[in-house]
C-alpha positions as CSV (number, residue, x, y, z in Angstrom):
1,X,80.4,109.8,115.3
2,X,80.2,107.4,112.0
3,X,83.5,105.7,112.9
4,X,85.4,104.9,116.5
5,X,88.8,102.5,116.6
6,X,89.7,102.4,119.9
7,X,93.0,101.0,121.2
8,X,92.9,98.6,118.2
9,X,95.8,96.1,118.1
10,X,96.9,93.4,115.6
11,X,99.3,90.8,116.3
12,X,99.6,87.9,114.5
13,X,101.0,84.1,115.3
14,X,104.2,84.7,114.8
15,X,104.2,87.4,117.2
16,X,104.8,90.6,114.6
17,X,102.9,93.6,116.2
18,X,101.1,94.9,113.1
19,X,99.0,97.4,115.0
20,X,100.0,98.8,118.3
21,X,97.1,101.1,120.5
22,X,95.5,102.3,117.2
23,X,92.8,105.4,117.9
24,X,90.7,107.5,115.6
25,X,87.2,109.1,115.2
26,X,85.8,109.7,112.5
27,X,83.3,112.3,111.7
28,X,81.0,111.6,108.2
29,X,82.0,113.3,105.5
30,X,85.6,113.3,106.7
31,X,88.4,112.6,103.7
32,X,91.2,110.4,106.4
33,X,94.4,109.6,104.5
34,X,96.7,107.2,106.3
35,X,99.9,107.7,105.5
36,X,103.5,106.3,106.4
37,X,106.7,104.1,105.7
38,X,106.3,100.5,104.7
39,X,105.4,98.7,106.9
40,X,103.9,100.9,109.1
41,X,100.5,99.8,109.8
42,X,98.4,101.5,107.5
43,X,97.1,98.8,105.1
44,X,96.3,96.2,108.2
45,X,94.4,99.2,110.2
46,X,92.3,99.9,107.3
47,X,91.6,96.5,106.4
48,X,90.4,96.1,109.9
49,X,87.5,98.3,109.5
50,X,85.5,95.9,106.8
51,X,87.0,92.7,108.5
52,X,89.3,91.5,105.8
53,X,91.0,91.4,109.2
54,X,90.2,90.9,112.4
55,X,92.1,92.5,115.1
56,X,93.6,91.1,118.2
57,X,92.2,93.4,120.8
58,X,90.2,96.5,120.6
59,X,87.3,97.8,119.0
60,X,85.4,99.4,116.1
61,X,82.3,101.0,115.7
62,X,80.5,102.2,113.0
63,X,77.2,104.4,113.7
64,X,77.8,103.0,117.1
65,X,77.9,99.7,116.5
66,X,80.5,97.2,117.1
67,X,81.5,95.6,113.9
68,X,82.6,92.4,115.5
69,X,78.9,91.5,116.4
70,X,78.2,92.0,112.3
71,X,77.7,89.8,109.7
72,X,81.0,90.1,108.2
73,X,79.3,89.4,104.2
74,X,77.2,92.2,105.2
75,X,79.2,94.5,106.7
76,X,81.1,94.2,103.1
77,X,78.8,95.4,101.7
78,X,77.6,98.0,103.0
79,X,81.3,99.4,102.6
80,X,82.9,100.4,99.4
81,X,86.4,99.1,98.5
82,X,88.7,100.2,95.8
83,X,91.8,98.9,95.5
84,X,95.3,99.2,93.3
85,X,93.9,96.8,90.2
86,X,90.8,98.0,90.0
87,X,89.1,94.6,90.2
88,X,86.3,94.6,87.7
89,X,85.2,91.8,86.8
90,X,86.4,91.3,82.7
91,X,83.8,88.9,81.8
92,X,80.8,91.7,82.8
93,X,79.9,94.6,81.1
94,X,81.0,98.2,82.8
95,X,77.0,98.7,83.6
96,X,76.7,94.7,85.4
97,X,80.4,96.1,87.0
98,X,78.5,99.0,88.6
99,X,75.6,96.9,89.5
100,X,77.2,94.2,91.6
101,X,76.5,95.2,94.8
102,X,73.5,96.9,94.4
103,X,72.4,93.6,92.8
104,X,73.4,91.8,96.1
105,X,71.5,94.1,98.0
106,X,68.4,93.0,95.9
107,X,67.8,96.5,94.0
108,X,65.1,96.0,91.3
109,X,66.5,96.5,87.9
110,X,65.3,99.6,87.3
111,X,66.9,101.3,90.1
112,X,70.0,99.4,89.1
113,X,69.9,100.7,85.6
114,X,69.4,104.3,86.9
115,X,71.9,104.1,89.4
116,X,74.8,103.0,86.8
117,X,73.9,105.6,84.6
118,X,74.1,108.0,87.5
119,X,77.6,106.7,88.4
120,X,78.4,106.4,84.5
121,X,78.1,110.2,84.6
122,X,80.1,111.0,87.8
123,X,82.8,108.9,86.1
124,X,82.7,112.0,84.0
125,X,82.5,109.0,81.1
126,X,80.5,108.8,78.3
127,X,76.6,106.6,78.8
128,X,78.3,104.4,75.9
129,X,81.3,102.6,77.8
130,X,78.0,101.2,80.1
131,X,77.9,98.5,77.4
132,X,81.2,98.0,76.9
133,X,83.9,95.4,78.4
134,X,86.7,96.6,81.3
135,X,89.4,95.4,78.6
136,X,87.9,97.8,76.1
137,X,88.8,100.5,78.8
138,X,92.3,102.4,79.5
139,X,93.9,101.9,82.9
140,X,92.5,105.4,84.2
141,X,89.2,104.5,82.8
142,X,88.6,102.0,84.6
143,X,89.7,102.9,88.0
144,X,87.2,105.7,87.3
145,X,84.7,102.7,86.9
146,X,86.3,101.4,90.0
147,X,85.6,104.6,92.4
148,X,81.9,105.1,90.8
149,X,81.6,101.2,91.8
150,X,82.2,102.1,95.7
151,X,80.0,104.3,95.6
152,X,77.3,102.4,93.3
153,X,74.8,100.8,96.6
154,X,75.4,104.4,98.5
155,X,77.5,103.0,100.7
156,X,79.3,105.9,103.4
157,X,82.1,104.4,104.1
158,X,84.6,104.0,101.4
159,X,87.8,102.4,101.5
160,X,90.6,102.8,99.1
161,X,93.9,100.9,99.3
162,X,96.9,102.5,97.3
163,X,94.4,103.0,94.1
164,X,96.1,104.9,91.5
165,X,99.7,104.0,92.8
166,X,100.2,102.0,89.0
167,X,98.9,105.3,87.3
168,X,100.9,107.6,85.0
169,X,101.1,111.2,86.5
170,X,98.5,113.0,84.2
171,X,95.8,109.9,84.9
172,X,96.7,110.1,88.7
173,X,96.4,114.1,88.9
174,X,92.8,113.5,87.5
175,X,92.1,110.6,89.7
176,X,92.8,112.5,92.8
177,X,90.6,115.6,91.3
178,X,87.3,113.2,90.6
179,X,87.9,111.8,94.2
180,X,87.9,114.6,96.1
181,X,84.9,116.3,94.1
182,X,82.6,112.9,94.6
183,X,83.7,112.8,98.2
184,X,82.9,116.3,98.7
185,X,79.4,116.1,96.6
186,X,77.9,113.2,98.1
187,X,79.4,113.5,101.3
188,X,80.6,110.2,101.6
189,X,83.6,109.4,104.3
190,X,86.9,108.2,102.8
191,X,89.6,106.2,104.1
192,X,92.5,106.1,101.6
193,X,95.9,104.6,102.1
194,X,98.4,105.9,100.4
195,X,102.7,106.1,100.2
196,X,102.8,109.7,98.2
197,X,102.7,112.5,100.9
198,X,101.9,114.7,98.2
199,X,98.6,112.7,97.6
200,X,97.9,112.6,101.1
201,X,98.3,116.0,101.6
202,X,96.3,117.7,98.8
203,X,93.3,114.8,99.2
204,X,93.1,114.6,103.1
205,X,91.1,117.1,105.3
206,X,92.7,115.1,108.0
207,X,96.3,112.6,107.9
208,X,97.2,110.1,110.3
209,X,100.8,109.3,109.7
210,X,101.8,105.3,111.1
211,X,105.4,104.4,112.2
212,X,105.7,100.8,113.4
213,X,102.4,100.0,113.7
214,X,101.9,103.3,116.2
215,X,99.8,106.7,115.2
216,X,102.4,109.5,115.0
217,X,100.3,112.4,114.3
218,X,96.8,113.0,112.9
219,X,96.3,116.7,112.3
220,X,95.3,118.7,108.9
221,X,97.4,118.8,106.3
222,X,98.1,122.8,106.6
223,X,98.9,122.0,110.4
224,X,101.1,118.9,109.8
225,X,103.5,120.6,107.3
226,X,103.3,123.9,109.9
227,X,104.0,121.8,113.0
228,X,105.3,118.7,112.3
229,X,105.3,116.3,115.5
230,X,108.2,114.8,115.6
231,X,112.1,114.5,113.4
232,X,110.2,111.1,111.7
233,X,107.2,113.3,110.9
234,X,109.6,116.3,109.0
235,X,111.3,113.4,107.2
236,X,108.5,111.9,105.9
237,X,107.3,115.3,104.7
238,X,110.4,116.1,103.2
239,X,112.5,119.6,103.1
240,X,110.9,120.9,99.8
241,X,107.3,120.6,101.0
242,X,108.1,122.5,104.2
243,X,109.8,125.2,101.8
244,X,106.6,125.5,100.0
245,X,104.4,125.6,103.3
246,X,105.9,128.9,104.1
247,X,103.2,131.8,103.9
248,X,103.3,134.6,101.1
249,X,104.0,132.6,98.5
250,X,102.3,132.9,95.4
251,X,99.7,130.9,94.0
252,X,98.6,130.2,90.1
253,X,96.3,132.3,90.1
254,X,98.5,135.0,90.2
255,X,100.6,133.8,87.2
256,X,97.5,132.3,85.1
257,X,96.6,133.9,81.6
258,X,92.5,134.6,82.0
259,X,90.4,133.4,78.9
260,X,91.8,130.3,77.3
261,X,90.2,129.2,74.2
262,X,87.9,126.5,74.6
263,X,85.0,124.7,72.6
264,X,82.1,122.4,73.4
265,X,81.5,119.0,73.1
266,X,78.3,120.1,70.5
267,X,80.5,121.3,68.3
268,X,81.5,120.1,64.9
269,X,85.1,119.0,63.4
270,X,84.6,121.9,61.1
271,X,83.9,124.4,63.6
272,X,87.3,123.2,65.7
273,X,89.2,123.6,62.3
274,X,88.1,127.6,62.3
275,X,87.9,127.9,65.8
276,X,92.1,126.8,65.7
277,X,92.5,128.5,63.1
278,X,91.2,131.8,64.0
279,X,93.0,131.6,67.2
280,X,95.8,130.2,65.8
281,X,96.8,127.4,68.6
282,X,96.7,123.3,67.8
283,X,94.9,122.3,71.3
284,X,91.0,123.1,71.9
285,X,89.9,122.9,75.9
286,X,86.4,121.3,76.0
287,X,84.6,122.7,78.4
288,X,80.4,121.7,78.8
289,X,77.6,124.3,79.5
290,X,78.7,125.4,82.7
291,X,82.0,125.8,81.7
292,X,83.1,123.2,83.2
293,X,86.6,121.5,82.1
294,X,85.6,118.0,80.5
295,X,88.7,116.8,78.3
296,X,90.9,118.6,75.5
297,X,91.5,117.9,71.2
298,X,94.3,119.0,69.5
299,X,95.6,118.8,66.2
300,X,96.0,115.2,65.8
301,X,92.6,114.0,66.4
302,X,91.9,116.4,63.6
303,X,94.3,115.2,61.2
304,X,93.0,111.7,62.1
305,X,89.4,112.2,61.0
306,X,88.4,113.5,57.5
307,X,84.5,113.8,58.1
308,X,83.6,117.7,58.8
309,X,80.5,116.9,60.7
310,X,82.2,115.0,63.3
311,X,81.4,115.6,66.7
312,X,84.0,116.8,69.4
313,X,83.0,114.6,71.9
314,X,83.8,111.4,69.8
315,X,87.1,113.0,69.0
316,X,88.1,114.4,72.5
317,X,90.2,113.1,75.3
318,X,88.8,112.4,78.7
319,X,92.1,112.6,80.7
320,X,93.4,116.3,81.0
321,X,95.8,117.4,83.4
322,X,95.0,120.7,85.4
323,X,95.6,122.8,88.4
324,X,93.3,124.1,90.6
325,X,93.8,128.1,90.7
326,X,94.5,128.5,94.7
327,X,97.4,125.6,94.3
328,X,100.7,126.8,95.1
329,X,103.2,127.5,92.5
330,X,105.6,125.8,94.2
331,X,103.4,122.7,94.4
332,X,103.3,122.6,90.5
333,X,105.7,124.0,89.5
334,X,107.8,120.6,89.1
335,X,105.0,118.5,88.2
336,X,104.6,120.7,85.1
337,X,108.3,121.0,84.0
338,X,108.9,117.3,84.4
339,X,105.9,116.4,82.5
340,X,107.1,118.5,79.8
341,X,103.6,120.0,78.9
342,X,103.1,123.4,76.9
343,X,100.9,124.6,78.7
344,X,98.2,123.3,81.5
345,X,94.7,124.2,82.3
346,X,93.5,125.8,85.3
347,X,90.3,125.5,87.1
348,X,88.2,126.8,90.3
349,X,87.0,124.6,93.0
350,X,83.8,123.7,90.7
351,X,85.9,122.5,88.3
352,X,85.1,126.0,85.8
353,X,87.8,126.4,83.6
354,X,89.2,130.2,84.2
355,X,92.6,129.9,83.0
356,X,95.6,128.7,81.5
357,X,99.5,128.4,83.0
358,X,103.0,128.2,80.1
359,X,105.5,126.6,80.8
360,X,107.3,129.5,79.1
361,X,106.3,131.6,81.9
362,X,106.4,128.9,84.8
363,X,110.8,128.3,83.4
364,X,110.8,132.2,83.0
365,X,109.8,132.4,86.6
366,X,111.8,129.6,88.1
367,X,114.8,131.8,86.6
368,X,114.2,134.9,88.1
369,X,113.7,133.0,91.7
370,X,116.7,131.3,90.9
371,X,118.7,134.7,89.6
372,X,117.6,136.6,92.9
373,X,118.6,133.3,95.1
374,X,122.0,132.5,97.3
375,X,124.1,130.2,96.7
376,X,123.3,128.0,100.1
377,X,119.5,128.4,98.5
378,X,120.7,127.4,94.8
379,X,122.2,124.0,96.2
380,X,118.8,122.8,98.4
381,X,116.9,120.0,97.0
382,X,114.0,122.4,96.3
383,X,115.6,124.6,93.9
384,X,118.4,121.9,92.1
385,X,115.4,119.8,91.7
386,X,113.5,122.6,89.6
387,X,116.7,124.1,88.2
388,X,117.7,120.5,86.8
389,X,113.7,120.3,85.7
390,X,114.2,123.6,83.5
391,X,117.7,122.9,81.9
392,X,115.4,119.6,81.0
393,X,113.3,121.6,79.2
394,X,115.8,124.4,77.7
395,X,116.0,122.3,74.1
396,X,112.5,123.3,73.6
397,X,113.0,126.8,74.8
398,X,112.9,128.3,71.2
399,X,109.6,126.2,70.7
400,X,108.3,128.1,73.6
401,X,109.1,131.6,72.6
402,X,108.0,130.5,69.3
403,X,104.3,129.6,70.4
404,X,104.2,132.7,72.7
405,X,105.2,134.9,69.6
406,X,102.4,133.2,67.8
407,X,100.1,133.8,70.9
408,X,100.5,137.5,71.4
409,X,96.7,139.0,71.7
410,X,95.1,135.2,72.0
411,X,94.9,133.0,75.4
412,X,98.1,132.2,75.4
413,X,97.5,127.9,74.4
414,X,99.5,126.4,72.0
């Protein structure tokens, strides 16, 4: 067991119950989510495990070993934190940001330089931005810097409080992605707090859900949206994501259009000009040797750049947003209509690109559910929610069937 909290409790001066009989194990390489209204508990009980509080009664153990008879400096360390703002230090460089702890630890430079060039890379950012300053970064840059920074001195514990709750959607989406291939890859445990049930559900292998400072239910997401504990429990999860946790309902792979037309980073300007051209579409996927999904370029980083010999990867863009082929329709569907995107890329559990969704054919679908539906179905929050999301998007409806005229006998991207 890597983590015990048994009957943990937190009340403070004033006599607020924070934390009431808190109690969790936690295996290594588990990805815990705590979830639950404001309030709850969740933050305090996390915050708990690295000391940034202490709690009033109760115990914690890490690799058996009471944390109250720690050194509290040291226990820090040894756990990585990531919180909302990121918290790099703007005066450092992204590579001395990296190094921080392991610095602390008293790593020799050379295993500190190594180390930040091996976190530089599962940033899935380019060796360059090493040298540059956190202000010289965008928001979802950084917090990319400030996951890889966790996870910098090999810690196996890592704690993340609300991180990419300030994120736009697209940035969020590809937050959540890096996460839960890093925490699967190294193995590491995670302990994330977050409000967004959605998060929680498609990060988690297990969720605890809080309510007044009490544990309501800790199960797996599959067997908390099947067998809810409790009325507070199908409230939080909400009548739409019940809806879509029925069986038999399709999946994007089923709907996905094989083969989309993608380029490597190696490439030239000049070969993305023919390689639109001939396909006849304005976005390029970038994808690396192994096929795997690394960023996009579309017509207006072309436009904006007159030298031929120009290489993709100083023209692409890092943050793409995709779906993973076994999601759900019904768990993208709205995400991609609200968003407003053409068309959205889809990959396998190693991250391979292998497809590509429309949102002509995602609004053409949404339709025929909606056709084929009774009117007690037409009026639940589920389906208004998407209907009102495609009459949002009807305007560009004749764009649409424009670009999938144009893509008749390509991919199918725009």
């Amino acid at each position: 067991m890597l983590l015990s909290m048994e009957h943990l409790r937190k009340e403070y001066a004033n006599g607020k119950v924070a934390v009431d009989d808190f109690n969790l194990n936690v295996d290594k390489g588990e990805f815990i989510c705590f979830i639950g209204t404001s309030g709850s508990g969740k933050t305090t009980t996390m915050r708990m495990i690295n000391r940034m509080l202490t709690q009033t009664s109760g115990t914690i153990k890490i690799n058996d070993k009471d944390i109250s008879q720690m050194d509290p400096v040291k226990l820090r360390r040894s756990i990585g934190y990531v919180i909302q703002n990121v918290g790099l230090m703007p005066h450092m460089t992204i590579q001395e940001n990296i190094e921080i702890v392991p610095k602390l630890l008293g790593w020799d430079k050379e295993k500190r330089d190594k180390q930040a060039h091996k976190m530089i890379d599962l940033a899935q950012l380019p060796e360059e931005m090493l040298q540059r300053y956190p202000g010289e970064l965008s928001g979802g840059q950084q917090q990319r810097i400030g996951v890889v920074r966790a996870l910098a001195a090999d810690q196996e514990i890592i704690l993340m409080d609300e991180p990419f709750g300030a994120l736009d959607p697209i940035t969020r989406e590809s937050l959540q992605d890096l996460v839960k291939h890093l925490q699967e890859d190294l193995g590491r445990t995670f302990i994330f707090v977050t409000h967004d049930m959605d998060e929680a559900l498609r990060l988690a292998t297990r969720v605890v859900i809080m309510s007044k400072g009490k544990q309501v239910q800790i199960d797996t997401p599959e067997n908390i949206l099947r067998h809810p504990a409790n009325e507070f429990v199908t409230n939080l999860i909400g009548e739409e994501r019940l809806i879509r946790a029925q069986p038999n309902i399709m999946n994007i792979k089923q709907i996905m259009r094989k083969n989309p037309v993608a380029i490597s980073p190696d490439k030239t300007l000049s070969d993305t000009i023919d390689l639109m051209h001939d396909k006849r579409v304005d976005t390029l996927l970038v994808t690396d040797d192994q096929d795997k999904l690394i960023g996009y370029i579309d017509l207006d980083d072309v436009s904006r750049n007159t030298n031929a010999s120009t290489l993709v990867s100083e023209l692409m863009n890092h943050e793409v947003f995709y779906v993973q082929d076994k999601a759900l329709i019904g768990d993208t569907v709205q995400r991609i209509l609200k968003l407003g995107v053409k068309n959205v890329p889809v990959v396998d559990d190693d991250h391979r690109l292998v497809g590509i969704v429309t949102r002509t054919s995602l609004v053409d679908l949404v339709y025929d559910a909606l056709r084929g539906a009774t009117d007690e179905e037409l009026s639940s929050p589920f389906n208004a929610d998407i209907h009102a999301a495609a009459n949002r998007d009807e305007d560009d409806s004749k764009d649409d069937n424009k670009d999938t005229e144009k893509e008749e006998g390509s991919d199918g991207q725009s």
